[in-house]
N, C-alpha and C positions, 0 to 999 in steps of 0.2 A: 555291398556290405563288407566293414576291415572284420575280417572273423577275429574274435577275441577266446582262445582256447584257455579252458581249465584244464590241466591233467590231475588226475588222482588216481590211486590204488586201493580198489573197493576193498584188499584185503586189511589194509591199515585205514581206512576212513572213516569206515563203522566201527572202528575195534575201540572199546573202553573198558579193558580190563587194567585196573586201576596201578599193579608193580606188576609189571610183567618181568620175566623171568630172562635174562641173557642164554642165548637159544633153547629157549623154552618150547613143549612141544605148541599143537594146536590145543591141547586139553588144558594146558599152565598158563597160555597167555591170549585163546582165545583167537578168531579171525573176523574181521568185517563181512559180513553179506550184501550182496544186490539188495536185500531190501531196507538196508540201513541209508542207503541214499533214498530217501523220502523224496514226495514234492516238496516241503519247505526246506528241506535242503536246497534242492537243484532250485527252487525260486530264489533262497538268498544268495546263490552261486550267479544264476541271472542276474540278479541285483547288483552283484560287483562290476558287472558286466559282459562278463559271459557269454556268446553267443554259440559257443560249442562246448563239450565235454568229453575229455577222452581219457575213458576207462583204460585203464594201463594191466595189462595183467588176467584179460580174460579166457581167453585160449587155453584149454587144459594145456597144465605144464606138467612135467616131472615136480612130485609132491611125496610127503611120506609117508601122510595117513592112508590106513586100507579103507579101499573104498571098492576090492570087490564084489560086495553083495550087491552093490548094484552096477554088477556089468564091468566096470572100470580096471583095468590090468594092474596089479598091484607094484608100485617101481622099488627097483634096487634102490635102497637110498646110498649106499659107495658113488654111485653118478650123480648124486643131487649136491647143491651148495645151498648149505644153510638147510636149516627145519623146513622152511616151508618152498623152498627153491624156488630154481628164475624163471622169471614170469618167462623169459624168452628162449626157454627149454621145452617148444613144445612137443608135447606125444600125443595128442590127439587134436587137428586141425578143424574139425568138425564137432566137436565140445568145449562146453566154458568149464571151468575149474571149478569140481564138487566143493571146494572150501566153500566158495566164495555164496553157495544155496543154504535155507532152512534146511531144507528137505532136499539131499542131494540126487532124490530122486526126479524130482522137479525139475532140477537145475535150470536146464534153457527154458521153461516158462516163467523162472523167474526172474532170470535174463531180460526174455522178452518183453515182461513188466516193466524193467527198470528204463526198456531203450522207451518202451511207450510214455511213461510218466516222462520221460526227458521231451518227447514230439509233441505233450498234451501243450507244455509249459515256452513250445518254439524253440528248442535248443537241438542242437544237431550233433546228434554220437559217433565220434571215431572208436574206432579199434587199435589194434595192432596187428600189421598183417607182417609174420617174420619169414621172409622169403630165404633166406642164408641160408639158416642150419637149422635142425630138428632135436631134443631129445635125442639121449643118446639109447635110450629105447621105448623110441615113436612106435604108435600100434593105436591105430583109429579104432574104436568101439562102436563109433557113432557113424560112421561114414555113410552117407546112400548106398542102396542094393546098387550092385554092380564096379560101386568105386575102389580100387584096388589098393595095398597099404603102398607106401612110399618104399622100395626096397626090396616089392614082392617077386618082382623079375626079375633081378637084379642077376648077373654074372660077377660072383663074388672072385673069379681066381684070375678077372681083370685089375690092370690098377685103376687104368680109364677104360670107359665105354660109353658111348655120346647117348644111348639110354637107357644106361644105368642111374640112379638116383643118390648114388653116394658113391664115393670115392673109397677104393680098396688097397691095403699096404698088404700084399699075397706073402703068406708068409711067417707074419707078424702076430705077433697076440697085445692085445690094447693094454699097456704098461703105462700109465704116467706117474713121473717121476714128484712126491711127498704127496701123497694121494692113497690111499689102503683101498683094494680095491673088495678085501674081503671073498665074497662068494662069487661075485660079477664077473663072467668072460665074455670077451668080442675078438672072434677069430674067425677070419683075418680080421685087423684094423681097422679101421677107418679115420680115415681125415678130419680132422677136430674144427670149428665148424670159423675158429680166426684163420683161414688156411693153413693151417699147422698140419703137414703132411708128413707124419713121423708118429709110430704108434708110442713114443713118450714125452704126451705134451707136458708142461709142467702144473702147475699148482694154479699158477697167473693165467694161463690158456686156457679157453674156454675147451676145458676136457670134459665138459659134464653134456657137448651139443657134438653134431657131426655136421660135416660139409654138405651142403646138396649141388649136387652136380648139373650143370644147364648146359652141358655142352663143350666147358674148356678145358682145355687140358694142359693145365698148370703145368705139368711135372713135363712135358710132352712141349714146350717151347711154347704153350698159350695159346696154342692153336684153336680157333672154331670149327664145332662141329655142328652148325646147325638147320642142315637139310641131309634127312629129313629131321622136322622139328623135334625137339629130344625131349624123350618123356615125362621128364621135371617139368617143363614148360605147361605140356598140356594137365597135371595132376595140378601145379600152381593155379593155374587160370579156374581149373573148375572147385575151388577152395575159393579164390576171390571170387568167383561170382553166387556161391554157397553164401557169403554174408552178405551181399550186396542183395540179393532177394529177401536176404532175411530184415533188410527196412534201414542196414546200417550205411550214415552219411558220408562217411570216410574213412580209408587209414592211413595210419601212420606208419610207411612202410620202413621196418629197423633195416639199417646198415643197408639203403639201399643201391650204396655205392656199388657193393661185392657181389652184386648180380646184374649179368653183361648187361646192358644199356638197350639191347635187339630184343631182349624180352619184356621190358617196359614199355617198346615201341610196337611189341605185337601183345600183348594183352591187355592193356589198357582202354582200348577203344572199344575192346570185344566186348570189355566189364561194363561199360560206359552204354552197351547195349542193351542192357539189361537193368542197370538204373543210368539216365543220364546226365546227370548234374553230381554222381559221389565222386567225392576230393581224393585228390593222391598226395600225400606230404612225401618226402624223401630227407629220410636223417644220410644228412654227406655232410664231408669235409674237407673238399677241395674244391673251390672258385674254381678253377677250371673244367670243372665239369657241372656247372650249374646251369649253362647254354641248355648244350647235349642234354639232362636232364629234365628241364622244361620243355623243350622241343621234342622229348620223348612220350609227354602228357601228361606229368607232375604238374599240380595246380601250385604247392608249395615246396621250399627247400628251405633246411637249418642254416643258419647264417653260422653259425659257431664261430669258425673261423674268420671271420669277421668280423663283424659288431660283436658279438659276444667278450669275444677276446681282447676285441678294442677296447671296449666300456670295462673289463675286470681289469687293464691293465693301467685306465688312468685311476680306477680307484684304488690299485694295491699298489701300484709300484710307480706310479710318479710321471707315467710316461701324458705327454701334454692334450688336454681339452679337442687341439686342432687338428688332433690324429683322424677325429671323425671324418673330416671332409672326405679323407681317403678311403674310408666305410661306403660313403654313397657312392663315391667314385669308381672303387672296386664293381660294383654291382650296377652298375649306371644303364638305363632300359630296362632291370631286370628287379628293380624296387617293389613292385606288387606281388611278384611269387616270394619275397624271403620273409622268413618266419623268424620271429625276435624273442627273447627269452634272455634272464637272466636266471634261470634255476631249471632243471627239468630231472626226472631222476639220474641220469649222469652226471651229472654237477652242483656243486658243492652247494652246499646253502649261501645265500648271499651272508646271513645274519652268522653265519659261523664265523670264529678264529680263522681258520683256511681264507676267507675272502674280505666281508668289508669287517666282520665282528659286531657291527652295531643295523640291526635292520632300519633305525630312523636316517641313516643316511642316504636313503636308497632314490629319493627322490629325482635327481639326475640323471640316473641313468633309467632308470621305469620312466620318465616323459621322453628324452631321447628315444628308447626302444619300442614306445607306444606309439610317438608320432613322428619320426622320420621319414616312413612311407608309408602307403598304402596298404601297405602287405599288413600280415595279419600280427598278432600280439601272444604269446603263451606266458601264463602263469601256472608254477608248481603249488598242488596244493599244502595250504602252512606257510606257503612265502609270503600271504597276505598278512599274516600276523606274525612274521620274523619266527619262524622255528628255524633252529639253530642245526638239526640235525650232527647234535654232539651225543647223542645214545651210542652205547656201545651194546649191539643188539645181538651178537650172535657171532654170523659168519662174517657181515661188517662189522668194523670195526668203529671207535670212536675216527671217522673221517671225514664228518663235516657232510654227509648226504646220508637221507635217510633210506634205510636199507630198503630193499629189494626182494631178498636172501629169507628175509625172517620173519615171525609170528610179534607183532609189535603194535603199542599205543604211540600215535602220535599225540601228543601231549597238547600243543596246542588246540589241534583238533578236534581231540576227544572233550577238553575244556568249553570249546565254543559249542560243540554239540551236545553237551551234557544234559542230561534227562530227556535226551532223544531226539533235538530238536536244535537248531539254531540260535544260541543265547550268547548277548555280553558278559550275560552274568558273573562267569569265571576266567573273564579275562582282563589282565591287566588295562591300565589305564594307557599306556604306551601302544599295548595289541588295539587297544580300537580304534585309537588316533592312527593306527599303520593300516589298518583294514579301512578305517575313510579316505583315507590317502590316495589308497589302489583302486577304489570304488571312483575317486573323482577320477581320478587321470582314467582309468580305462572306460569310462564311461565317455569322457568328454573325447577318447581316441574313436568310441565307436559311433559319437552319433555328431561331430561336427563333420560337416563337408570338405572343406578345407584339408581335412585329414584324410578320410574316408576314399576321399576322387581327386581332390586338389593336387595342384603343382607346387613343386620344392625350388628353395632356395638359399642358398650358402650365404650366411651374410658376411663370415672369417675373414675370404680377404681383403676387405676394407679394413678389417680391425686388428692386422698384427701388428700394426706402428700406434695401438689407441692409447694414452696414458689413461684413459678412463676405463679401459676391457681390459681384461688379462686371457691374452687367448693358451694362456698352460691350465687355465683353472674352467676358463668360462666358454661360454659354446653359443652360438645363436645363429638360427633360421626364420625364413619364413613358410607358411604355408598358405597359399592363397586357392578360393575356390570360386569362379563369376561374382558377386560382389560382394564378399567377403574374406578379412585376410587375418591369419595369426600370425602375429607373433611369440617367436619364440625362444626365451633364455634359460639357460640352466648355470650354476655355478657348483663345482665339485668342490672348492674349498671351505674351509672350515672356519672361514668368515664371511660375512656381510658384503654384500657387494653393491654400492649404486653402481650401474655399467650406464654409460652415456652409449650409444651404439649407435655405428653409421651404418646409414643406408645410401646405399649406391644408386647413384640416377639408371644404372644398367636395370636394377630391380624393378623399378617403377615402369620401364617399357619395356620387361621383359615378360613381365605379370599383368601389364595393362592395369597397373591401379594411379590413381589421380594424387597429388599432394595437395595437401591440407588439414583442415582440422577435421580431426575424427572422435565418434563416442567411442568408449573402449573401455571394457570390462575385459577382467584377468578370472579369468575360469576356472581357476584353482581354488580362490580367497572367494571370490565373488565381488571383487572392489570395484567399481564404477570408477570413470573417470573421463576427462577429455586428453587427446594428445594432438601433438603436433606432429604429423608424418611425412616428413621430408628430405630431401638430400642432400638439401644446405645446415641442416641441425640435424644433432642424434638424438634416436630415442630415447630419455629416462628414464631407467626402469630401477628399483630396488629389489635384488631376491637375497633372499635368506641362506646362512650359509646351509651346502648341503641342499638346494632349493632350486626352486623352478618357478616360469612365470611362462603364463599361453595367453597372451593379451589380443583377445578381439577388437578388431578393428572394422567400424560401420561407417558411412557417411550418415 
């Protein structure tokens, strides 16, 4: 199966309070709950094509509302960003965020509802599992009898100690510089959780998280400390397997560059004992450790650096169609684990000024990133219907992604859900032609063969001398699967393209497919047609400017 992931944020998904307020609290602008994702949600979310959902944001974070009466430690809001702060600020690893319940007494049963309604309907729930940094004042409520807090042993008049859990500046009182810290002390320091080892991060530095220690010692020439196993590791491992009992399919483990590699390769297999088949994603951003990474038991890895940044780079800034080849080629054997995305909450809206400005262009690059390989597909939620993420919500600013940070109506969203449920109703004529769009293509990504299992083929270098291709604008491959083949074109320009396109006799023996006449339907339009598939004539194709063509090929 190519997983097709939705991400959203239960606390802006359910939210339809109608003007919300620029950092407004929870009481002015209201927060989404686990039980606003309905079944007819998660089944129109299926519908798009969907075969995963990952709730972003569930792990109690650092928040501002008092939620002592039940139980919950009340946080400084001087260490929070934004009203309703970052999801990836956690303080309690064994609770989901009281916003996010009716009844915050409830909370994880109503959690538990929402993963269930997701398993009823066959879709598979990630998390977030932040192994970095914690809250900057983490304090489990909920933890099992006997599990210790993060930092409870700790030898604080250390800077290092291989197991200690956080990193100490001795000495120091926690100072970050355009930051008011009001009533808040931390003394001694501690290490700010982007490795900012200086008790005055700045404003830009994640000052509001702390580093968690696994052993190295940064300040110390980076040395490993890791026998005996250091006590990050073992409190980590028994939190991943705390959600993995609890029924969840995967996570998505953040920044999980900045935790050595020896701990991914000793807890993963333990967790894998305990359910056998939950996914590990790894948000990285360096090809060079994408090997090492999957070889350490990561099912998936963020291509960002790669395709991501290939595909925004031919649509903003000119740079040529043919760059792609050098996408597969970077990652060549390694096409099934890389995860594809054109939007995720660190990055900008495709439909914003910041990127293409217009979401009807998007077609190009969502079939490129849906069917290049194997590997799997994410969509941000809103990107199916072009939200431009231009709110100026708070603590984000107007910056083309929608915030994270703050109590907010996603506008789109809130329109397609309005009166509680999944409707056209309040959306433009343009939003639903963009949401059938995403609906073909990721559909026709998750359930053709040829995509799913099949073999890739570059058809480029035949066609940099083609006066009928333009390989700065146009891009095509094939995907073939036992006897069935796509083809596949895209054109990024902002005109009409008949492309004649060669195919190379290397293709035809290197996929084992026959030449001749073929039936052949384009899976986008639905057009029928006969072609001619050979390596004495190119194939004629017409796409649309801004367009795409996935032409099935049958005997």
């Amino acid at each position: 199966m190519k997983p097709i992931i939705y991400q959203l944020l239960p606390r802006l998904f359910g939210n339809r309070t109608a003007d919300p307020v620029p950092c407004g609290t929870i009481e002015q602008n209201g927060s989404g709950k686990f039980k606003d994702i309905t079944s007819s949600a998660l089944r129109a979310i299926k519908s798009l094509g969907a075969t995963h959902v990952w709730f972003t944001g569930v792990i109690e974070h650092a928040h501002r509302p008092d939620y002592s009466r039940y139980g919950i430690r009340k946080h400084n809001p001087h260490v929070i960003k934004g009203e309703a702060g970052s999801p990836y600020a956690i303080t309690d690893y064994y609770d989901v965020d009281p916003d996010l319940a009716v009844n915050p007494a409830k909370r994880m049963e109503e959690f538990d509802a929402l993963v269930s309604r997701a398993h009823k309907l066959g879709l598979k729930v990630i998390i977030d599992f932040v192994p970095n940094h914690v809250g900057r004042e983490y304090h489990s409520d909920s933890a099992p009898e006997g599990v210790k807090d993060l930092g409870a042993d700790d030898i604080t008049g250390h800077h290092f100690n291989p197991q200690n859990n956080f990193y100490y500046l001795p000495g120091t009182r926690f100072s970050p510089t355009n930051v008011h810290l009001g009533d808040y002390v931390e003394e001694p320091a501690k290490a700010s959780g982007n490795d900012c080892f200086t008790p005055s991060p700045d404003r830009n530095d994640w000052y509001e998280t702390i580093k968690l220690n696994y052993g190295v010692d940064y300040c110390g020439g980076g040395h490993k400390h890791f026998d005996p196993i250091p006590d990050t590791w073992v409190k980590m491992l028994d939190i991943l397997k705390f959600w993995a009992g609890k029924g969840i399919d995967g996570f998505r483990c953040d920044m999980a560059f900045m935790v050595p590699i020896e701990f991914w390769q000793w807890a993963i297999p333990q967790v894998r004992k305990v359910k056998k088949n939950i996914e590990f994603i790894a948000e990285i951003y360096d090809v060079n450790l994408y090997r090492p990474f999957i070889e350490a038991g990561f099912d998936y890895l963020y291509d960002k650096v790669n395709l991501y940044d290939t595909l925004r780079a031919i649509q903003c800034f000119g740079v040529g169609a043919d760059r792609l080849t050098s996408c597969w080629q970077t990652v060549d054997g390694l096409g099934p684990h890389m995860l594809n995305f054109l939007e995720n909450h660190d990055e900008q809206r495709y439909a914003s000024p910041f990127y293409a400005g217009d979401a009807m262009t998007v077609m190009p690059s969502l079939t490129v990133a849906s069917t290049l390989s194997t590997g799997p597909m994410m969509i941000y939620f809103g990107q199916e219907l072009g939200e431009k993420g231009m709110d100026s919500e708070g603590f984000s600013g107007e910056d083309g992604r929608t915030t994270i940070f703050d109590y907010w109506t996603v506008n789109t969203i809130s329109r397609w859900l309005s009166g509680g449920k999944p409707s056209t109703a309040e959306l433009t004529d343009d939003e639903i032609k963009l949401r059938n769009m995403y609906m073909t293509v990721l559909n026709v990504a998750r359930s053709e063969k040829a995509i799913t299992d099949g073999e890739f083929f570059d058809l480029m270098y035949v066609n940099y001398d083609n006066p009928a291709f333009n390989p700065h604008r146009h891009y095509a491959y094939l995907r073939h699967y036992q006897g069935e083949t796509l083809l596949i074109a895209v054109n990024f320009s902002s005109e009409a393209a008949e492309m004649e396109i060669r195919l190379p006799r290397h293709a035809f023996d290197c996929l084992g497919i026959s030449e001749g006449d073929y039936k052949a339907t384009e899976l986008l339009e639905g057009v029928k047609s006969h072609k001619v598939v050979s390596s004495e004539y190119p194939f004629v194709t017409k796409v649309a400017a801004h367009g795409a063509v996935i032409w099935k090929l049958k005997k």
